[in-house]
C-alpha positions in Angstrom: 8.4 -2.0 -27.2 6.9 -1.8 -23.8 3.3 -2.3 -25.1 4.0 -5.3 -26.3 5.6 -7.1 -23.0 3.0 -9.4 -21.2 5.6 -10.5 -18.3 5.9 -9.1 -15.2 9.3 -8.7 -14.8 9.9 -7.4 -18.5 7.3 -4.8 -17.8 9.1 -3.9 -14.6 12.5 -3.3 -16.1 11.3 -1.4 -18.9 7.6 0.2 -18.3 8.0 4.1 -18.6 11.4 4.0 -20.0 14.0 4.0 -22.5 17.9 5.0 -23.1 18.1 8.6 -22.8 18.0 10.4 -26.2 20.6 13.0 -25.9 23.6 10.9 -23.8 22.4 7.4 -24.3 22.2 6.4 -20.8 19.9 3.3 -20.1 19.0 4.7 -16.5 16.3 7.6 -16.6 18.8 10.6 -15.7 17.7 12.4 -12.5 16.3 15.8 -13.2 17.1 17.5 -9.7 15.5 20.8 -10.4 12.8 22.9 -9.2 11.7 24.3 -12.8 11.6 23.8 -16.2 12.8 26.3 -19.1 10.7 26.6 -22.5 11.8 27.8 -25.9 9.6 30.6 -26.2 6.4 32.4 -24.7 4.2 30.6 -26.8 5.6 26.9 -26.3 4.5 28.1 -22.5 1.3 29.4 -23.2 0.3 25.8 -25.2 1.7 24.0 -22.2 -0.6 26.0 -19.5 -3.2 25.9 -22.2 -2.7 21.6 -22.3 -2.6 21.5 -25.8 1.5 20.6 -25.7 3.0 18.0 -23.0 5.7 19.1 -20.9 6.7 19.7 -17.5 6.5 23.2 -16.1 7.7 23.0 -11.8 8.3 19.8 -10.2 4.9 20.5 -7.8 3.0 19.6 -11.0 5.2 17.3 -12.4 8.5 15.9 -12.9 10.1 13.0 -15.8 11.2 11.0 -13.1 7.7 11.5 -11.3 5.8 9.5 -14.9 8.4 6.6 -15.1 6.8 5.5 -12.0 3.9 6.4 -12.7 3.7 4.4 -15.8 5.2 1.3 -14.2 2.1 1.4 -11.5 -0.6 2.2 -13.8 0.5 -0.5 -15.9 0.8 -3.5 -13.0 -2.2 -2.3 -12.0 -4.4 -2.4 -15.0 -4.8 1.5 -14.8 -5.4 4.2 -16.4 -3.3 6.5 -15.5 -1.3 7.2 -11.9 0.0 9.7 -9.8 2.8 9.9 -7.5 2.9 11.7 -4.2 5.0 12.3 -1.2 3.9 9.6 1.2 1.5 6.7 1.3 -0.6 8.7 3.7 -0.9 11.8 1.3 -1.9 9.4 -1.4 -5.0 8.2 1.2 -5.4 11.8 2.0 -5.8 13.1 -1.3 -7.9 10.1 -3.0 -10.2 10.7 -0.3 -9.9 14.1 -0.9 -10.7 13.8 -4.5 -13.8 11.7 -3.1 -15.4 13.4 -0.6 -16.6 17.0 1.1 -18.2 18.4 3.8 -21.3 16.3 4.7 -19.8 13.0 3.2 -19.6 9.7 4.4 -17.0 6.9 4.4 -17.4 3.3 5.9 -14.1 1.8 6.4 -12.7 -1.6 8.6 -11.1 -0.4 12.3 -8.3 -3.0 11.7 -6.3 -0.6 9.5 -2.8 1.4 9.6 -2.5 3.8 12.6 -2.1 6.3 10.6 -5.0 6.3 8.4 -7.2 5.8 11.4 -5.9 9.3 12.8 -6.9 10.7 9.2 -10.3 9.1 9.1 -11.1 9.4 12.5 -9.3 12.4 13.7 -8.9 14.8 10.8 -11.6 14.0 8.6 -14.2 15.2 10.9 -12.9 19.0 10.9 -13.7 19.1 7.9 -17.6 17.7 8.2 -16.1 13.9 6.2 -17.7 11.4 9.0 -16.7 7.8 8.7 -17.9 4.2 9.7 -15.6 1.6 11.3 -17.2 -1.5 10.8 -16.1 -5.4 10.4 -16.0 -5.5 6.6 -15.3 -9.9 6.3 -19.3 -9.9 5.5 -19.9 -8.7 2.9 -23.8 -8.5 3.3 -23.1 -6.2 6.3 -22.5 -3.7 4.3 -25.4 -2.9 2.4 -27.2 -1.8 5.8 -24.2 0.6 6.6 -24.8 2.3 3.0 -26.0 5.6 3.5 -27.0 8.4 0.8 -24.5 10.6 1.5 -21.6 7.6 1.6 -18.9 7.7 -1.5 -16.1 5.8 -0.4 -16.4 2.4 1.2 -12.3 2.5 2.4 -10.2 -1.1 2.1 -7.5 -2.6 3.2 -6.9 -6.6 2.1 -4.9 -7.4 4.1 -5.6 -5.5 6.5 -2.5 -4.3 8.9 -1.8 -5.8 11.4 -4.8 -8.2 11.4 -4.4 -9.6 8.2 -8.2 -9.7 7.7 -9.5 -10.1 4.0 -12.3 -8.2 2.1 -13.9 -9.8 -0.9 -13.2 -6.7 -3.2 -15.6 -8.4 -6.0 -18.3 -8.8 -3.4 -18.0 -5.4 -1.8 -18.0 -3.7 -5.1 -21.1 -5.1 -6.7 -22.8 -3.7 -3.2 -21.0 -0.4 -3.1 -21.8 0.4 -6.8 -25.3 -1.0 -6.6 -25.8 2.5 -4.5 -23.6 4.8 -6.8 -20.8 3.9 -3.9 -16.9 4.5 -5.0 -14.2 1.3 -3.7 -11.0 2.5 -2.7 -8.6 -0.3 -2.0 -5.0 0.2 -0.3 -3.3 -2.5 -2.2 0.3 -1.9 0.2 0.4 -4.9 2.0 -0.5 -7.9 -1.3 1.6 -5.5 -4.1 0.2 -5.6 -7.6 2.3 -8.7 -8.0 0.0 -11.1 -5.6 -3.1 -8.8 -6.0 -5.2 -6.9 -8.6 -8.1 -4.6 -7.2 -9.2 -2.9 -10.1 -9.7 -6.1 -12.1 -11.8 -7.2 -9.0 -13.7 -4.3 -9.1 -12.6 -1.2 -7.0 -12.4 2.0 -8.5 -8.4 3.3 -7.7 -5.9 1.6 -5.9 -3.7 3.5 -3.6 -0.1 2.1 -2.2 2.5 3.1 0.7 5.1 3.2 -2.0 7.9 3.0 1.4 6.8 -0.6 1.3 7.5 -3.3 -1.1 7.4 -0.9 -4.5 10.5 0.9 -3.4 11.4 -2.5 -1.1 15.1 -0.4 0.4 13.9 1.5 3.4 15.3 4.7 2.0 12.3 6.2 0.4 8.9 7.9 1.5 6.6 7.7 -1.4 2.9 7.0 -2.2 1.0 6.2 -4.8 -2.7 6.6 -6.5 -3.6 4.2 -10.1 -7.4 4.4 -11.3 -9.5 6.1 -14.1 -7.7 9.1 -15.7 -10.3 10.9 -14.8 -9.9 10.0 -11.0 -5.9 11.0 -11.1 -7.0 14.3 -12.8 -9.4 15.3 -9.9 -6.6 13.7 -7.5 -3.5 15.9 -9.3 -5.6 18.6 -8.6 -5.7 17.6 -5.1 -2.5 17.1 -4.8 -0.9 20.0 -6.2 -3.1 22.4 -3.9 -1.9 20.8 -1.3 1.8 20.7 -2.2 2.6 17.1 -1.3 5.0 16.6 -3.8 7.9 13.5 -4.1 11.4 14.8 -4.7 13.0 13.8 -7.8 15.5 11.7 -6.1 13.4 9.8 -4.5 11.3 9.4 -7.6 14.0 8.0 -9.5 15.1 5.6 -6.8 11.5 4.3 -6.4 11.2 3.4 -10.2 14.3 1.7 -10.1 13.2 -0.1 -6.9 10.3 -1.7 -9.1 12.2 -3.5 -11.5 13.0 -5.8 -9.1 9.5 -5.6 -7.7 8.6 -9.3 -8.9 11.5 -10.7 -7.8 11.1 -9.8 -4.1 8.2 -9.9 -4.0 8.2 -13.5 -4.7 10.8 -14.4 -2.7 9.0 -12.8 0.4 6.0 -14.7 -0.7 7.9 -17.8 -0.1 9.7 -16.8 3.0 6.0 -15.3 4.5 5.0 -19.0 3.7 7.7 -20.6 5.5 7.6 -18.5 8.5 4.4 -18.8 9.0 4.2 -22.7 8.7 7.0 -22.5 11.4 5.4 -20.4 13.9 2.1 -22.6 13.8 3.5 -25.2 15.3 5.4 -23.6 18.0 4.2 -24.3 21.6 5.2 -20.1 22.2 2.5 -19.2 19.6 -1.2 -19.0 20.6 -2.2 -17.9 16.9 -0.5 -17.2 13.5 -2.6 -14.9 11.0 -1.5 -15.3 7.3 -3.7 -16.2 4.4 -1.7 -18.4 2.9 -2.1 -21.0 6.0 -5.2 -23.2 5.5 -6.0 -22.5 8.9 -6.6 -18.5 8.1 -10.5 -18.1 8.0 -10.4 -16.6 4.6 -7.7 -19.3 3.3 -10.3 -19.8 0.2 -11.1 -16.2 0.0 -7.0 -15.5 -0.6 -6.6 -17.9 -3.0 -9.8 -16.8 -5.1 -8.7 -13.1 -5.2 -4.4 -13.4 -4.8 -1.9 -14.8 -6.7 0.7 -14.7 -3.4 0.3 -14.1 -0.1 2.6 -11.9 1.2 5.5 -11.3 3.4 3.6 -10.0 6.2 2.4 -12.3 9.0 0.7 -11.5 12.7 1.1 -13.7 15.9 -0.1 -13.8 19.0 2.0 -15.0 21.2 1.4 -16.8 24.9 3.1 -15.7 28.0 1.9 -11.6 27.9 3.9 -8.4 28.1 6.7 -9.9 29.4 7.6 -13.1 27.0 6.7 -10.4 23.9 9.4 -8.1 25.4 11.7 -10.8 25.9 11.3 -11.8 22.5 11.6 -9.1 20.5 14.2 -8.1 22.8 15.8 -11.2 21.9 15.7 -11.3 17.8 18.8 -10.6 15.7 18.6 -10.6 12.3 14.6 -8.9 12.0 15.0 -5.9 13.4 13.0 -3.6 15.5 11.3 -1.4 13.8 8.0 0.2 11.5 7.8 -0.6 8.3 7.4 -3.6 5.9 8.0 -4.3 2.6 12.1 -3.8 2.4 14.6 -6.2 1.6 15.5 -6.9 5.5 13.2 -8.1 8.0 11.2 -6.3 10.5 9.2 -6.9 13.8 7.2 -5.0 16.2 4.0 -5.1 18.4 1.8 -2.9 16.9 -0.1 -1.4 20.4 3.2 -0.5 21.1 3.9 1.3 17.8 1.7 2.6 15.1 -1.4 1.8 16.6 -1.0 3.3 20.4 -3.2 6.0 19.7 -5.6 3.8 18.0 -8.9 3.9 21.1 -8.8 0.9 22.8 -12.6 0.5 21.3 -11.3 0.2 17.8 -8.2 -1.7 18.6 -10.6 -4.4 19.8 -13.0 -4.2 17.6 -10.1 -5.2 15.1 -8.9 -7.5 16.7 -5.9 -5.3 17.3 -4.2 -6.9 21.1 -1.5 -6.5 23.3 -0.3 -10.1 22.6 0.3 -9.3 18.6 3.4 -9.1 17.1 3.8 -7.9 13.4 5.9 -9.7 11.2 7.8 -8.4 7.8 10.0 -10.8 6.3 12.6 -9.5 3.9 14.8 -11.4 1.4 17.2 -13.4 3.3 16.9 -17.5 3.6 14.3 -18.7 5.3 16.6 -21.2 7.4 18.1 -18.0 8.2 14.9 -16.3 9.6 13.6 -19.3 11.2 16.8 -20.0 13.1 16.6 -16.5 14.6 12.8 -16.7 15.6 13.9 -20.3 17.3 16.4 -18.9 19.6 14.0 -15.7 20.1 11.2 -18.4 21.1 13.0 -20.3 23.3 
């Protein structure tokens, strides 16, 4: 039946799924176990030998592991997909999948803390050198473009900058030169944003964030080209960063609501931000969906939402930011985004401390920035508490 939904929120609820055969149960049981038993030494031997589907050990695959699976590759106009243990081992092992020694990657500095520490840190041991560059121009890039690049490295939106990249532009370049485009699609969902039908090559998510949306999971995710999740399951099950089942199965049920909160922390996102950009605290609100964001046209051309993540800078310095984050009650303090409840920080202060002060300003990354991450709840609600926060 599922091939034949075209809505969203059908294809959410019932993607990858259907009542269990043996007990009838219309959630996917959870199969909390380490291996998996076959009939007889020859069923095995066709399984190892890929001529029979199956699951084997949990590292390589689990049932609760391809309902997600499905549900991504399927919002995301993939191929195929692969689940993995966090959003940074999906980054990890798609550029893993991408790249070896004396490779090359050209990436934006305004991105996650955490994947600047990978790029910039890690990578290098291993003879991987990348590129931080300003990515908004597209024509920059063509002079960046080396032989030995592969990956030119995305994030639209960018975090905490909310900075856009035109993924159609930047593909046309990158494959012009045999160049792969790896977009992390975390912070606009497959709901408000579609890489692959833009043209990047495999899409990779912090599956934490809005597709599990309950801050109770630590997932990631990698949709693309079957052949790129084959050559990225290899990856993966080398290096052992495999999602439990639990969390598997609490991750696909958290995308059947996907649309839903996701659209309602598109409208909230809005709303905020119109709020804040008129408040005498605020020096500057970054959100695409405000006509006043630089890329305004760009977001509407290439998203169908705009998010619940928004950036401000705020006046006063390091004492009116502590005061009002100090002073918020219903967002609370802490990393993340994505979840059903809103969250705030200042991003020097958290995930992008160890960020070089270089790169943090060549991102536009400053001590006057506050993150963002609206949840669920009533706007009124949210805008109330920032008020009194403000004031």
């Amino acid at each position: 039946m599922a091939e034949t939904l075209k809505g969203l929120n059908s294809l959410l609820v019932h993607e990858g799924e259907a009542p269990d055969p043996v007990t009838g149960s219309v959630t996917p049981p959870i199969y909390q176990t380490s291996t998996f038993a076959f009939p007889t030494n020859e069923s095995m031997a066709d399984f190892m030998n890929e001529q029979k589907a199956g699951y084997i050990y949990t590292r390589l695959g689990n049932p609760n592991f391809t309902v997600a699976e499905a549900k991504i590759a399927r919002l995301e106009g993939a191929e195929n997909a692969l689940m993995v243990s966090s959003g940074m081992a999906a980054v990890a092992t798609a550029l893993m999948a991408s790249c070896g020694s004396g490779d090359h990657l050209i990436a934006h500095a305004d991105i996650y803390g955490g994947t600047f520490g990978l790029l910039h840190d890690l990578l290098p041991r291993f003879g991987v050198e990348t590129s931080f560059m300003d990515l908004r121009d597209p024509a920059a890039l063509g002079a960046a473009l080396r032989p030995e690049t592969k990956v030119v490295y995305l994030e639209t939106p960018s975090n905490p900058t909310l900075r856009l990249a035109d993924i159609a532009a930047i593909a046309e370049i990158a494959h012009s030169r045999g160049v792969q485009v790896i977009v992390d699609n975390t912070f606009a969902t497959p709901v408000n944003q579609q890489p692959l039908a833009l043209g990047a090559d495999a899409v990779i998510h912090s599956g934490t964030k809005y597709l599990n949306g309950h801050s109770d999971v630590i997932a990631g995710a990698i949709a693309g080209t079957a052949e790129f999740i084959l050559a990225c399951s290899d990856v993966a099950r080398k290096l052992g960063g495999t999602l439990n089942a639990f969390d598997a199965w609490l991750l696909g049920r958290g995308l059947k609501t996907l649309g839903l909160r996701v659209g309602k922390q598109n409208e909230n996102g809005q709303a905020v931000a119109e709020y804040l950009a008129t408040h005498a605290a605020v020096r500057e609100v970054l959100y695409p969906g405000l006509p006043s964001h630089p890329q305004h046209l760009l977001a509407k051309r290439q998203m169908k939402g705009y998010g619940g993540v928004l950036s401000v800078r705020l006046q006063g310095g390091q004492e009116a930011i502590d005061r009002f984050l100090d002073r918020v009650q219903l967002f609370a303090r802490a990393v993340s985004l994505g979840s059903v409840e809103s969250l705030i920080t200042q991003p020097v202060a958290a995930v992008h401390r160890f960020v070089p002060p270089e790169f943090q300003a060549m991102g536009g990354i400053t001590t006057d920035l506050v993150r963002i991450a609206v949840g669920i709840e009533d706007a009124d609600d949210l805008i109330r508490d920032l008020e009194q926060a403000l004031a």
